[in-house]
BAKEGU-408610 format. One record per residue (C-alpha): x, y, z; residue number from 1. Coordinates in steps of 0.25 Angstrom, whole numbers, padded with zeros to 4 digits, always signed. Layout:
% BAKEGU-408610
((X, Y, Z), NUM)
...
END
This chain:
% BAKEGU-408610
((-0053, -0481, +0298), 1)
((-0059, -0469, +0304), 2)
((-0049, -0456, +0302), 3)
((-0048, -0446, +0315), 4)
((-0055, -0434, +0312), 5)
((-0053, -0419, +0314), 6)
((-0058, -0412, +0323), 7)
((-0057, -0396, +0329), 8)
((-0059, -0391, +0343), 9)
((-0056, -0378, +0349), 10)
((-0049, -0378, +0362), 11)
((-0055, -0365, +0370), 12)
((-0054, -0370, +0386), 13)
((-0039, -0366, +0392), 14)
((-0039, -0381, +0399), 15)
((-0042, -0385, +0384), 16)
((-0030, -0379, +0379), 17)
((-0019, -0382, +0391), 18)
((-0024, -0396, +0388), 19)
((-0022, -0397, +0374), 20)
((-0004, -0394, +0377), 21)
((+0004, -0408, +0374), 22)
((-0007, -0409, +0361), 23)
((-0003, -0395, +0358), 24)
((+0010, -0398, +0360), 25)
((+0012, -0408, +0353), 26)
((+0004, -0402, +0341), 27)
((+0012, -0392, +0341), 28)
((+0024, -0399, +0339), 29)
((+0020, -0408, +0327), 30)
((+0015, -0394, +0319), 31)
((+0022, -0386, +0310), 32)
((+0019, -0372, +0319), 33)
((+0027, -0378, +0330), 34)
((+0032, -0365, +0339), 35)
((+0033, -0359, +0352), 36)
((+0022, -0350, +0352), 37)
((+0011, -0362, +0348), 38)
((+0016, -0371, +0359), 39)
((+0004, -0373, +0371), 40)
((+0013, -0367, +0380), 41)
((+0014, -0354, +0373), 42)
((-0002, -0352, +0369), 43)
((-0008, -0359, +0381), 44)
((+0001, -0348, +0390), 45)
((-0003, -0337, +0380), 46)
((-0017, -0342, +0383), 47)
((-0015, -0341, +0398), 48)
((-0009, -0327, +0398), 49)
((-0016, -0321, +0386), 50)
((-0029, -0329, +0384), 51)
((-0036, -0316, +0389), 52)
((-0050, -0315, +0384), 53)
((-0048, -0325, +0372), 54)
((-0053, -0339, +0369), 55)
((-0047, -0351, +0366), 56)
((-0048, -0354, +0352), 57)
((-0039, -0367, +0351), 58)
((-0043, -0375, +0339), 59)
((-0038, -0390, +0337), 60)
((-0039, -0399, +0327), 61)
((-0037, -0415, +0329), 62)
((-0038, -0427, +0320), 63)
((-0042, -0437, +0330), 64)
((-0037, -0434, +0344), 65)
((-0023, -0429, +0336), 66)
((-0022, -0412, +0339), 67)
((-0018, -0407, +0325), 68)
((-0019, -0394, +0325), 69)
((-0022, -0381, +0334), 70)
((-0024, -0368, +0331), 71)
((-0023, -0360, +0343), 72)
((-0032, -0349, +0344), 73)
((-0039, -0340, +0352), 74)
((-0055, -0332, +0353), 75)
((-0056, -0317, +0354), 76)
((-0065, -0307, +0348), 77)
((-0062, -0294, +0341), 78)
((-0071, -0281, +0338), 79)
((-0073, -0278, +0325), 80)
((-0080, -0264, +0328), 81)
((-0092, -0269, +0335), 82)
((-0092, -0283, +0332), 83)
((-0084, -0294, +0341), 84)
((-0078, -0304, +0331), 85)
((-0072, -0318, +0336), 86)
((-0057, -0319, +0333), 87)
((-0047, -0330, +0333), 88)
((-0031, -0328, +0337), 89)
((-0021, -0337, +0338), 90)
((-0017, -0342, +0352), 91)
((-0003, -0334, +0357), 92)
((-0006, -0320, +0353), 93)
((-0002, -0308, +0359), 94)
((+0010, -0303, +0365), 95)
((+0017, -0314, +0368), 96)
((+0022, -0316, +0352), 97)
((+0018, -0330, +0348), 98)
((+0024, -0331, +0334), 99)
((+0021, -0343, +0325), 100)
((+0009, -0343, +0329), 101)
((+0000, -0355, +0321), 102)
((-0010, -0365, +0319), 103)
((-0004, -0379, +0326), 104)
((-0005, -0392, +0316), 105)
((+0002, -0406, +0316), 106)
((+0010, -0409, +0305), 107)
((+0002, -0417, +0294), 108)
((-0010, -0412, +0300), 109)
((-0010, -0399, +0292), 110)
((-0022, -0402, +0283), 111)
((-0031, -0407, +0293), 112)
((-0031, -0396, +0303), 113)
((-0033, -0387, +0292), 114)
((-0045, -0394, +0288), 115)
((-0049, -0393, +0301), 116)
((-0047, -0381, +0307), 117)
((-0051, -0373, +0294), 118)
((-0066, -0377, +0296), 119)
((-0065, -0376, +0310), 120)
((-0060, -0361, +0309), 121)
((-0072, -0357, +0298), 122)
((-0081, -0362, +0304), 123)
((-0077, -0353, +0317), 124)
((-0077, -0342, +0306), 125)
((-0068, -0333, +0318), 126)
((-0057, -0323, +0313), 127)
((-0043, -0328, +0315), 128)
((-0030, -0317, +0318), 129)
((-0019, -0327, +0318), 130)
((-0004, -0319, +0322), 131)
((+0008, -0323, +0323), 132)
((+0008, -0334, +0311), 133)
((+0021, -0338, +0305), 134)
((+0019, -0335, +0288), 135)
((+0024, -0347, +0286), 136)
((+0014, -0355, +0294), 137)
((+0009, -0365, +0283), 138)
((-0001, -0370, +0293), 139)
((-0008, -0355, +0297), 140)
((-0007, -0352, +0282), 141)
((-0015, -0366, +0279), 142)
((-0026, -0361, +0288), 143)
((-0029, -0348, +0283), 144)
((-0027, -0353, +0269), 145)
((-0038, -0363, +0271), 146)
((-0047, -0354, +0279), 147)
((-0042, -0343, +0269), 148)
((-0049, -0354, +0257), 149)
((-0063, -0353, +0267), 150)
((-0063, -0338, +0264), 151)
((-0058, -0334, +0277), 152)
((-0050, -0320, +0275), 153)
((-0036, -0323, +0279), 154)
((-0024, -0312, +0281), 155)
((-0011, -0312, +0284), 156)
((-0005, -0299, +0290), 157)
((+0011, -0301, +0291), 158)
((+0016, -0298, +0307), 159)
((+0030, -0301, +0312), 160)
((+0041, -0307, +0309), 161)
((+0049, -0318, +0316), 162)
((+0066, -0318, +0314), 163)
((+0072, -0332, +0315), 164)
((+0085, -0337, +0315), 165)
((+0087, -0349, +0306), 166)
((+0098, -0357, +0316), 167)
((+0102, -0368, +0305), 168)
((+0116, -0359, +0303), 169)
((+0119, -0370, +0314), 170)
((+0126, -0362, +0324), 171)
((+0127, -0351, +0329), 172)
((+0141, -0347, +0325), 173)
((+0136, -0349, +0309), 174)
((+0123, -0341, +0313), 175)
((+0131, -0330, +0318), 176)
((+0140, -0332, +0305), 177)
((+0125, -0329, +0296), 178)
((+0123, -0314, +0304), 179)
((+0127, -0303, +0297), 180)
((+0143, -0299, +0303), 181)
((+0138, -0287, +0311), 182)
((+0127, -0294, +0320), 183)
((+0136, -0308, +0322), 184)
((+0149, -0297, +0325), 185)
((+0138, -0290, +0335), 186)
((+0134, -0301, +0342), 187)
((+0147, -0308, +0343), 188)
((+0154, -0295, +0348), 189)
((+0142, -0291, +0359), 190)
((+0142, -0307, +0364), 191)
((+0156, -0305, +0368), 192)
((+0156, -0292, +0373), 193)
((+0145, -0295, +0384), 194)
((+0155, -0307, +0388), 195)
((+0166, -0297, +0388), 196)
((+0158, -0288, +0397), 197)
((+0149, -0294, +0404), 198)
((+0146, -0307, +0412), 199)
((+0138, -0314, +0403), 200)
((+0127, -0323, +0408), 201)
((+0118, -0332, +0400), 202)
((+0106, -0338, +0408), 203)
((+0094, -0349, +0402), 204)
((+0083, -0350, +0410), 205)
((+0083, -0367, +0414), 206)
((+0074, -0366, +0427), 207)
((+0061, -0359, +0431), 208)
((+0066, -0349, +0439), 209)
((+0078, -0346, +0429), 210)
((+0066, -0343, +0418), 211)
((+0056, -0335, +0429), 212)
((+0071, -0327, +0429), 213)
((+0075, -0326, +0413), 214)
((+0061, -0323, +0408), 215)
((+0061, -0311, +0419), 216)
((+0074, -0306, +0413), 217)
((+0068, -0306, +0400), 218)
((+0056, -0298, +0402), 219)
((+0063, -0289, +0412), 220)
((+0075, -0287, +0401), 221)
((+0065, -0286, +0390), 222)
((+0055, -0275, +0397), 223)
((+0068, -0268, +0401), 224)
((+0073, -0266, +0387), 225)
((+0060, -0261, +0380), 226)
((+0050, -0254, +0392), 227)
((+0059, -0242, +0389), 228)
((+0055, -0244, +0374), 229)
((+0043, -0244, +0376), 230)
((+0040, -0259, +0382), 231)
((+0037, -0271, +0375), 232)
((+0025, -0280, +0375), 233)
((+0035, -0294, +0378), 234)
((+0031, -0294, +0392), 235)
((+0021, -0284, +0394), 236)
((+0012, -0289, +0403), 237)
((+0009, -0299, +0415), 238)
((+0004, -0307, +0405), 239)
((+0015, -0309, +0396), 240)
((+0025, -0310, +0406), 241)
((+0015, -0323, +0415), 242)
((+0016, -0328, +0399), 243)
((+0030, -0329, +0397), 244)
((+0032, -0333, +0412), 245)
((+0022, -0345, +0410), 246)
((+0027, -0348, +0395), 247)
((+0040, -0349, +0398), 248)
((+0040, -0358, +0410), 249)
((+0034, -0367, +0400), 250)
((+0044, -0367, +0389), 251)
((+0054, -0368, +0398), 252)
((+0048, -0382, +0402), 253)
((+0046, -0386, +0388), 254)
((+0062, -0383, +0385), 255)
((+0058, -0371, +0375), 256)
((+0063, -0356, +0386), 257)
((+0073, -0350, +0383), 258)
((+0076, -0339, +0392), 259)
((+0091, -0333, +0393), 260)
((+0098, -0321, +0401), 261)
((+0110, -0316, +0398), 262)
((+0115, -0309, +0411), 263)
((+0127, -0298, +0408), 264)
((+0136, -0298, +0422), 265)
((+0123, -0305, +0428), 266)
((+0113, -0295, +0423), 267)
((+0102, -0301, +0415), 268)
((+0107, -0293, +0402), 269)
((+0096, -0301, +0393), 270)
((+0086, -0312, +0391), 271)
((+0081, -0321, +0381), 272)
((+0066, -0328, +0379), 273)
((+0066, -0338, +0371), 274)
((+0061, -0352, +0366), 275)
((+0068, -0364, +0358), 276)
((+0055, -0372, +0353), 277)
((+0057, -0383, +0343), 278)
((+0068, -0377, +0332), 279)
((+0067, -0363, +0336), 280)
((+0073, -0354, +0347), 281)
((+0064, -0342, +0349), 282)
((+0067, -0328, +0353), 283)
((+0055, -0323, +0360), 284)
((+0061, -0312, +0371), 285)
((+0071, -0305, +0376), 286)
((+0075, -0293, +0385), 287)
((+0091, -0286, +0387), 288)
((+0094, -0276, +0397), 289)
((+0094, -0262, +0390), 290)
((+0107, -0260, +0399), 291)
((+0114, -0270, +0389), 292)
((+0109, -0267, +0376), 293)
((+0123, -0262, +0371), 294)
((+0130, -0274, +0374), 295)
((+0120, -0281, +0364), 296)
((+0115, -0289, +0376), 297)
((+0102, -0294, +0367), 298)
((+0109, -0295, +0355), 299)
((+0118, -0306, +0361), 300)
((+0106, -0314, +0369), 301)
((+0100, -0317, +0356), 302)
((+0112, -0321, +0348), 303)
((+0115, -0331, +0361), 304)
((+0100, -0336, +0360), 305)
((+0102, -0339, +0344), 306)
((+0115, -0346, +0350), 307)
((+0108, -0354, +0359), 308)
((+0097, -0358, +0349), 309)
((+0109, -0364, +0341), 310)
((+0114, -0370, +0352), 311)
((+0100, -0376, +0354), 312)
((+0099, -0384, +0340), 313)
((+0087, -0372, +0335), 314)
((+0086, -0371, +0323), 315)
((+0078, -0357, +0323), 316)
((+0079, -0344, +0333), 317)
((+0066, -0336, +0330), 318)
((+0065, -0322, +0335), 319)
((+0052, -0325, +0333), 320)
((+0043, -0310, +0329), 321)
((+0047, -0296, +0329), 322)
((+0057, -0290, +0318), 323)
((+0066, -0284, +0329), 324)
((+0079, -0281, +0323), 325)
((+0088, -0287, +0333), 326)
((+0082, -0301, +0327), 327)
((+0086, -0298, +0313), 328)
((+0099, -0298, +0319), 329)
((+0100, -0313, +0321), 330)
((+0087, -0316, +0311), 331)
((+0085, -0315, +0297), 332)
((+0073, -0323, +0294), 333)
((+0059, -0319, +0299), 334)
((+0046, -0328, +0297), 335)
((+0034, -0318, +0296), 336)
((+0022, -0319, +0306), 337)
((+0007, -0315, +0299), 338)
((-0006, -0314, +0306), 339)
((-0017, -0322, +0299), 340)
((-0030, -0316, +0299), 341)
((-0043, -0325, +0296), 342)
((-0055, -0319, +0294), 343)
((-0067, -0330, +0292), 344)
((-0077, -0327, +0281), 345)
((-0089, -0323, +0290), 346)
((-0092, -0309, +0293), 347)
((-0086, -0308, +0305), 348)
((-0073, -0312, +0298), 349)
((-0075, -0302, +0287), 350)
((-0077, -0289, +0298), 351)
((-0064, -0294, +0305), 352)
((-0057, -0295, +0293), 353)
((-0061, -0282, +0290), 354)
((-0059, -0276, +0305), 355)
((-0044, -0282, +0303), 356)
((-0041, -0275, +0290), 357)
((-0047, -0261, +0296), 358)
((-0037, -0263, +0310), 359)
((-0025, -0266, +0299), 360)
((-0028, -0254, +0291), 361)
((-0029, -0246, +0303), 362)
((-0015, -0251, +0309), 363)
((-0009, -0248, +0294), 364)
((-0014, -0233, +0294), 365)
((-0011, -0232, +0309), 366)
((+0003, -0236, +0304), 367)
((+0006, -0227, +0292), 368)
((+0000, -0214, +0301), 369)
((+0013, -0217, +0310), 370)
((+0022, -0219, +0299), 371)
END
């Protein structure tokens, strides 16, 4: 009997890559790296709006017909003093905050793609930046291990981190019951005063229209709270905002929005961006009035979220990257994100590994001269 063999390719046409969704789809599923931020509708709309001047760099691997594994990258070039060096990023970078960011393998299947796309990449020989990676992705680690054992030059620089909520207390009374007596008093004391003295109105966005309506309010809240700090780079742009316009209509239609306002005497007061994908309920954005902020009106939308996500059956609420304090209020476990950086045993390699260590030291010194 003849087994099926493996075989590599690398999806680079945009036609190419709306086509492969229900594979992708269901890849993604059966993997171990299963999130929000590596479904097709987040990267091919990250693609749409953010492609720019890069290529598609989409490598596959699939024992017979069978998808097994993607790793979804992208093509640019980068200066290293006169010199124009190839470079390899992951798919979903930018401003747009894709955590977890991963290579995409079917369960049992482990081995094989490795054995696969391990060559594959040597052979290519092209630096890799890869962000965003959870540390204890056991799947991106096996990858730069092995390329790591073909004497590529692999780094790991330590990035953000991401609070989580562990929600297996099993309601949210007992989670309440695990906060420290100041915070669950606060919450409980603010939640009861709004509804003391104010009309109180709390909307989720079911139709179209009603998440054109919420979205707006969260930008609009969001860029009202922080333009007179400065600004924030959430929804800075015509690009972002067409993004989150076009990703959100299709989570909605994949059941995994979550988009609530909470109206104070009929005064959008604050609003919520969210998603529940798989076990997890995601804490993505968010926006208050200003005009509020001493009745703690964003303090009590996330507390009623971490509610809803119990009420949901989640068994995780991730407030996803960023060490805010106001997470660590509700949150007091954190997963670390690293940057992996693969430089291939080739000269080129070795002038962009070096170019990267000089730009780090640089940063350092730029940072202990403002100290």
């Amino acid at each position: 009997m003849t087994l099926p063999s493996l075989t590599v390719a690398v999806v680079d046409d945009a036609r190419d890559f709306a086509a492969l969704r229900e594979e992708w789809t269901e890849l993604l599923e059966s993997s171990s790296s299963d999130c929000i931020f590596l479904t097709w509708e987040w990267l091919h709309t990250w693609w749409i709006h953010f492609g720019g001047n890069r290529g598609l760099f989409i490598i596959t691997v699939r024992l017979g017909s069978q998808l097994v594994a993607i790793l979804p990258l992208t093509s640019s070039r980068t200066w290293v003093g006169p010199i124009s060096i190839p470079l390899l990023e992951f798919a979903g970078i930018g401003t747009i905050g894709s955590d977890y960011l991963d290579v995409i393998v079917r369960r049992n299947c482990e081995s094989q793609a490795m054995e696969a796309l391990v060559p594959f990449l040597s052979e290519k020989a092209t630096s890799m930046r890869l962000p965003r990676v959870c540390q204890s992705s056991a799947l991106a680690m096996i990858l730069a291990g092995a390329l790591a054992e073909q004497r590529w030059t692999c780094a790991q620089v330590a990035t953000e981190i991401c609070p989580f909520i562990d929600l297996s207390a099993g309601s949210f009374d007992a989670y309440l019951g695990s906060l420290g007596p100041s915070h669950r008093y606060n919450f409980k004391r603010r939640l009861r005063n709004l509804t003391r003295d104010y009309e109180v109105g709390i909307r989720y966005a079911r139709s179209d229209e009603e998440r054109r309506e919420a979205l707006a309010h969260v930008v609009n809240l969001h860029l009202e709270r922080w333009t007179p700090r400065g600004g924030s780079d959430a929804f800075d742009g015509s690009d972002l905002l067409a993004f989150h316009d076009d990703f959100s209509d299709l989570a909605q239609k994949r059941g995994w929005l979550r988009l609530m306002v909470i109206t104070l005497d009929g005064h959008p007061a604050a609003a919520f961006y969210g998603f529940r994908y798989g076990h997890r309920f995601c804490f993505y954005q968010s926006g208050f009035d200003p005009a509020f902020a001493r009745s703690s009106v964003g303090l009590v939308m996330i507390g009623l979220t971490i509610r809803d996500a119990f009420a949901e059956g989640a068994t995780e609420y991730d407030l996803l990257h960023g060490d805010e304090s106001y997470k660590f209020l509700w949150a007091k476990t954190v997963r670390q994100l690293i940057r992996l950086e693969l430089y291939p045993p080739v000269r080129r390699g070795r002038m962009h590994r070096h170019a990267a260590r000089v730009t780090a030291a640089t940063k350092r010194l730029a940072r202990l001269m403002l100290l």
